[in-house]
N, C-alpha and C positions, 0 to 999 in steps of 0.2 A: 235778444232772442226770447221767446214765449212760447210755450207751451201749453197744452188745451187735455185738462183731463174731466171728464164727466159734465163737460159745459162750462168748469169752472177756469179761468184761464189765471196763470200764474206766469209774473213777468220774471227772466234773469238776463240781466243788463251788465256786459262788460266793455268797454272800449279798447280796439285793438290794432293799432296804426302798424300798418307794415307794407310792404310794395310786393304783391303779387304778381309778377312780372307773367308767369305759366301757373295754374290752378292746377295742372298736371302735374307739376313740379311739387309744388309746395302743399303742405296742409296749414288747418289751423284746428287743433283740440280746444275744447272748452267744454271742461267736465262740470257735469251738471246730475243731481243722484233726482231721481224722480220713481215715479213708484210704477210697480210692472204694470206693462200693457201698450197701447197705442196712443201715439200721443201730436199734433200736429205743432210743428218745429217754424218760425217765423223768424228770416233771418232779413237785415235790413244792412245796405253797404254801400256806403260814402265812394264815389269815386273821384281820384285826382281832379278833374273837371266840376267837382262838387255836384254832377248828379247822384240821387240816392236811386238805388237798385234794390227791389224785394224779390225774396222767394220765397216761397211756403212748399214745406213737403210733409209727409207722414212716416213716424218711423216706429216700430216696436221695442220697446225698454225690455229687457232680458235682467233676469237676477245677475250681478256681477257675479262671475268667475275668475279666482287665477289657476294659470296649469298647475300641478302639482311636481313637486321637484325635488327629490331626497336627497339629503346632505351625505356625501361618503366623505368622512374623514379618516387618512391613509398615516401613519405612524411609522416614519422609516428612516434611515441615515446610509449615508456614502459611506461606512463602514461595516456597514450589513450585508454577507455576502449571498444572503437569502430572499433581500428585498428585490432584487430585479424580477426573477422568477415568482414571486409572492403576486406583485403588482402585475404583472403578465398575466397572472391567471382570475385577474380582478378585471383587467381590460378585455380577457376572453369572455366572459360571462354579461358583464356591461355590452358587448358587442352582437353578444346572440340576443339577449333578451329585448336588445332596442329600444327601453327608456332611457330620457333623457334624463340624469343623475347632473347634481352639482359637486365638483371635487376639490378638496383642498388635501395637500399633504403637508405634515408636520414633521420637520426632521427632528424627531423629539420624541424620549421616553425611551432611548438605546444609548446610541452614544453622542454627544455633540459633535457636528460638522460645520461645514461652512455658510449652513443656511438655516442654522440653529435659530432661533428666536426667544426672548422670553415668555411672549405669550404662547407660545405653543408648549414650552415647558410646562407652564401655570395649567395649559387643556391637558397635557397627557397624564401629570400627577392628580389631577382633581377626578381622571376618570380611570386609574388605574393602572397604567399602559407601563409595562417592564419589561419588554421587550418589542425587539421591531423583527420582519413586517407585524403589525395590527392594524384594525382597520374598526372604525365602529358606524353603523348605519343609523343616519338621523338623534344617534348618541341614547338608542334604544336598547331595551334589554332584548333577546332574543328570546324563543322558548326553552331555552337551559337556564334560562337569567343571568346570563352576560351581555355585558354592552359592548366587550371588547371581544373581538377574535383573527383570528386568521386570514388574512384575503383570499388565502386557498381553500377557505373553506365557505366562500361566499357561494351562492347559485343564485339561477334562474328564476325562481318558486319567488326568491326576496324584494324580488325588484317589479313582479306582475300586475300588484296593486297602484304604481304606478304609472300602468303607461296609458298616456292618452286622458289620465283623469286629471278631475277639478278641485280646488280646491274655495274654500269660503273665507281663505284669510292668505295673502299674501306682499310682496314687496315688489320695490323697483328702483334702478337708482340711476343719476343722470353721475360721473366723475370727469375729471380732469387730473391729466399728470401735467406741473409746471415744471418744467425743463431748467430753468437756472437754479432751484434750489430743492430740484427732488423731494416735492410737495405732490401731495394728490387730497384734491377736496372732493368734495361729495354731496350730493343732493338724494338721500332715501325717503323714498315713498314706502310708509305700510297702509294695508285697506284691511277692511273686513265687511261681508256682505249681507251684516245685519242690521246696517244701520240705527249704530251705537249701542247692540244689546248682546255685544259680544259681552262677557262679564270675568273669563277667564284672565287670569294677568299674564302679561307676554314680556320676553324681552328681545329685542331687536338689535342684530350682529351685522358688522362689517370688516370684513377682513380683505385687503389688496392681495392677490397672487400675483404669480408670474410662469407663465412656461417658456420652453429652451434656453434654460440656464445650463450651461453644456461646461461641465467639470467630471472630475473622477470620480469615479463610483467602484467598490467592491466587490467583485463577485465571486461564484463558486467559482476559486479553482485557477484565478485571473483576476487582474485589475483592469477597468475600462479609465483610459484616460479623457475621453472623448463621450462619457452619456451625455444624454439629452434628460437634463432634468424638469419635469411640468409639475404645475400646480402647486408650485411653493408656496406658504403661507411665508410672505414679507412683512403686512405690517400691519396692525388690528387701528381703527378706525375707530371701534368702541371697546371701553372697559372690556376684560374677559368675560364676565358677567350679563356681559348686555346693559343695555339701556329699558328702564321701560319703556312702553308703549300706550300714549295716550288718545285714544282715538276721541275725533270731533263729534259731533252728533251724526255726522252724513256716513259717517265709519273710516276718514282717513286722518293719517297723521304725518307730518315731514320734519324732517329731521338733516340738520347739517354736520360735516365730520371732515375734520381733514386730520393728516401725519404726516411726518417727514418718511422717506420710505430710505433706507440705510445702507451705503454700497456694502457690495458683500464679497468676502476674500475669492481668489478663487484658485484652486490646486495647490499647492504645499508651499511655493518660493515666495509669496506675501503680495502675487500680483490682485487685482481686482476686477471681480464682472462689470463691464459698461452698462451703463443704466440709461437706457434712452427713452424708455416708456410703451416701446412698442408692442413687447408681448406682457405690459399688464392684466388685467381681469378684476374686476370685483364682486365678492359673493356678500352677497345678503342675506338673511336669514331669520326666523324666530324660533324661541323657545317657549314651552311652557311651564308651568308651575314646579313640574319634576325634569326640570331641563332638557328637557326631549323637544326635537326638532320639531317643527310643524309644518315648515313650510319652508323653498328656500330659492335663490334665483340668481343669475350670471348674469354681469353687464360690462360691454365694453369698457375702457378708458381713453377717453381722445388724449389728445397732446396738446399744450400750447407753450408757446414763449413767454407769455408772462407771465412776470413772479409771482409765487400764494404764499410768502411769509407772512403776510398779515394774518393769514386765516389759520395759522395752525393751532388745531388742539388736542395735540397727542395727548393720549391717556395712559398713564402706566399699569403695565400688566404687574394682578398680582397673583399669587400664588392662592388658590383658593379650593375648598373642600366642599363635596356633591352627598349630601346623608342622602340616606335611599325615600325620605322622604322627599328630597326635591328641595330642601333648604340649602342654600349656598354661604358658605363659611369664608370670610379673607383669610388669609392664613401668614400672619408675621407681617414684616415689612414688603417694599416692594421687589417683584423679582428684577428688576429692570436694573 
């Protein structure tokens, strides 16, 4: 493929054997950064019969954008008889205001349950978090200068700025759960749309959830034997810390991760949740310099039958401290 900018033509050449059986059906991507404006696109294709086929067309280059997508991380336990109601009035507001948010919850920073983790102990102690419901938005301070608060006391007004808008630095990831050994690997994409003059330092999070994890939960007044638990944090993908982020000259960077994802007890007699893959999730995410979110994004997880012990390389979560300057501290040994 070639492209044509101001007379001057500049080639980019990949070969790409595949059997296009419907062109309706199928796509082929092949990212290619060029610089804004119109640009005429030469594409040349081999067919089985070994005639070659051309097409020339014209298309416009637009500054990359990713959506923008705030990170709500929720701080709650099946021993909290306040979280049900907390969370309720977090999904009422998330519902009127109509952006799309990314969510994770952390049963962590109250009491431990059944879907306690270490890394999510390692996020509630390093941000504060001593009691549940909390809930912290993109892990930002608010105008009180709390990063932590209330889910009932989230509104409308918080979530405005992002609906519908862009953003100049985001992710994406392609995952797999492997079914024999309760493995999930991962392919993340981060970009930035300055091509390489981004200059801030980032670090980039991956963390596997899960929703309808269905055990007991506490409430006002009652015990639910039967909630519907969503958006569990299961199993971090990268250090607590993040990874940095090394962007190429074009402004992107990939990155590989996998973990064993860990079966989890489930209701008091020592039985166990079935782990089949199907309501995984994976959230992506970055930070910058003062740990604060920036950007952040939801992707499926397919399934397959074969095994990814080869590929695993879980990181252990540690216990780590956030100074208000933004500097991250490990704190002791590992929490794991």
């Amino acid at each position: 493929m070639s492209y044509l900018l101001d007379g001057s033509t500049t080639e980019h050449r990949q070969t790409i054997e595949t059997s296009l059986l419907n062109y309706l059906d199928e796509q082929l991507e092949i990212p290619v950064t060029v610089p804004e404006g119109y640009h005429t696109v030469q594409v040349k294709v081999k067919g089985a019969d070994e005639d070659v086929y051309n097409a020339e067309f014209t298309v416009k280059a637009y500054p990359r954008t990713w959506p923008l997508r705030p990170l709500v991380e929720v701080f709650t336990s099946q021993y909290c008889s306040n979280c049900p109601e907390g969370e309720a009035a977090l999904d009422k507001v998330l519902h009127k205001c109509g952006a799309e948010v990314t969510r994770i919850a952390h049963h962590s920073g109250f009491a431990e349950d059944n879907f306690t983790i270490a890394a999510s102990d390692a996020i509630a102690s390093a941000l504060g978090v001593t009691s549940a419901p909390s809930m912290t938005l993109n892990r930002a301070s608010d105008l009180n200068g709390y990063r932590v608060f209330h889910p009932a006391n989230s509104s409308v007004t918080m979530f405005q700025d992002y609906i519908r808008a862009g953003a100049t630095v985001g992710t994406s990831a392609e995952s797999l759960y492997h079914t024999p050994d309760h493995i999930v690997t991962a392919k993340v994409s981060a970009g930035e749309c300055e091509g390489g003059a981004f200059t801030r330092k980032m670090m980039l999070h991956a963390v596997v959830c899960e929703n309808h994890l269905t055990d007991f939960q506490t409430g006002k007044g009652t015990s639910y034997q039967s909630f519907d638990h969503t958006h569990a944090a299961r199993a971090f993908l990268t250090p607590v810390e993040g990874v940095e982020v090394e962007f190429d000259a074009d402004g992107n960077a990939v990155y590989e991760f996998s973990a064993e994802i860990p079966v989890l007890k489930k209701g008091l007699d020592g039985a166990t949740h079935p782990l089949t893959g199907e309501n995984l999730y994976l959230v992506t995410f970055l930070t910058d310099e003062a740990g604060e979110v920036i950007n952040s994004a939801v992707s499926p997880v397919a399934i397959t039958s074969e095994s990814g012990i080869d590929t695993i390389t879980a990181t252990e979560a540690q216990l780590v401290s956030i100074s208000p300057d933004g500097t991250i501290t490990l704190l002791g040994d590992s929490a794991v």
